[in-house]
C-alpha positions in Angstrom: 159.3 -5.9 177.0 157.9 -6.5 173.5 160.1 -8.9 171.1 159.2 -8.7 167.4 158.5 -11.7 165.3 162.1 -11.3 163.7 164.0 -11.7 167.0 161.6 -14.7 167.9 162.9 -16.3 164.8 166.3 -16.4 165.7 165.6 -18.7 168.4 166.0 -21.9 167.1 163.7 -24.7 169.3 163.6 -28.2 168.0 162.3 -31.5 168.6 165.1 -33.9 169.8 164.9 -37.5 171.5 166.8 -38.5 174.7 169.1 -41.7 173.9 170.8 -41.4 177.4 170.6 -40.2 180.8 172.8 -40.5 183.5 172.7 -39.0 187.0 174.6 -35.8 187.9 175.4 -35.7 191.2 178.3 -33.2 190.9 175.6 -30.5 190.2 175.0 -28.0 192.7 170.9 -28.5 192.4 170.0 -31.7 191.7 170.3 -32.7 188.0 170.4 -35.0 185.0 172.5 -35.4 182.0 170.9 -35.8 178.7 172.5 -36.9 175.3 169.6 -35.8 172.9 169.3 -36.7 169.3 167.9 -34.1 167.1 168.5 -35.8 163.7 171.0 -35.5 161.1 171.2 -31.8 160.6 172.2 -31.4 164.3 173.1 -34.5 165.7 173.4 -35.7 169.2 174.2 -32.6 172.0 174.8 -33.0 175.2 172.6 -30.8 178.6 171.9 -30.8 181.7 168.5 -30.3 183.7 167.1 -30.0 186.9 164.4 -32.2 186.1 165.0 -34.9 189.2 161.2 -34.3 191.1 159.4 -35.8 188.0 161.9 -37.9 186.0 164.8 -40.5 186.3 166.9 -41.6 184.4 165.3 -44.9 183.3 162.0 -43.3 182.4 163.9 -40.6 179.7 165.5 -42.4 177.2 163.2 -42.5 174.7 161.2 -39.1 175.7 161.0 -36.2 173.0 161.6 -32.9 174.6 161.7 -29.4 173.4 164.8 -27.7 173.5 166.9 -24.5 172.4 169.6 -25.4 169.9 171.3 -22.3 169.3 172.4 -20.7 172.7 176.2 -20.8 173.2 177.5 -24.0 175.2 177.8 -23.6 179.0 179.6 -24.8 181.1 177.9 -26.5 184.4 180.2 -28.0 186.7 182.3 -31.2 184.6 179.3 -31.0 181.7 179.5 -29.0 178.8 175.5 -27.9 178.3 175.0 -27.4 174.5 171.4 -27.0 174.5 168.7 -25.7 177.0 165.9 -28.2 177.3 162.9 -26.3 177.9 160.3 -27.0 180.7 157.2 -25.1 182.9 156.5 -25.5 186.3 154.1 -27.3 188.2 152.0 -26.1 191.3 155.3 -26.9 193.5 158.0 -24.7 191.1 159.3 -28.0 189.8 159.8 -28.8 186.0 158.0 -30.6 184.0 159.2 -31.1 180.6 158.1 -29.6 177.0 157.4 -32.0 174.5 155.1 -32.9 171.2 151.5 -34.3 172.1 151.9 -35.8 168.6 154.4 -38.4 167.2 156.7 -36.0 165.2 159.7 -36.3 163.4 163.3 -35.5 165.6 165.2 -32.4 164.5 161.9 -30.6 163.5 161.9 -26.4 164.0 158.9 -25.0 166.4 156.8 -22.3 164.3 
């Protein structure tokens, strides 16, 4: 399927910073819960990510991620997800996360 430069655009991906993570053992695959602060146009959103091979939740606080912003929320088990971190996998199928190899501002827009 080809997508044109205008639908691209109305994905919205920003920069955001993880301020809290907790475990989320209620998840049916094994998870973490993010509170992610993309700045002051957004604000603080809450998600949820199977992330658990590489990452705990001491070592993400902290982390800048890449995330959608502009999916609607979903629901995933007691958690409202509001935004859809984004991540690749490794040689094994697990994730590993998307972030800035630069220091960037939070809340910036990928182009």
């Amino acid at each position: 399927m080809t997508l044109s430069f205008d639908d691209f655009l109305k994905v919205d991906i920003r920069v955001g910073q993880i301020v809290r993570a907790e475990p989320f053992p209620e998840a049916r695959k094994p998870a973490i819960k993010l509170w992610i602060d993309f700045g002051p146009e957004l604000g603080e959103k809450k998600s949820s990510a199977q992330i658990t091979k590489h990452y705990d939740v001491d070592s993400l606080p902290g982390r800048k991620v890449l995330a959608v912003v502009n999916f609607p929320p979903r629901q995933i088990g007691p958690v409202m997800s509001e935004v859809l971190v984004l991540g690749v996998p490794d040689a094994d199928d697990e994730v590993v996360l998307l972030a800035p190899d630069k220091d960037v501002p939070i809340g910036g827009r990928m182009y």
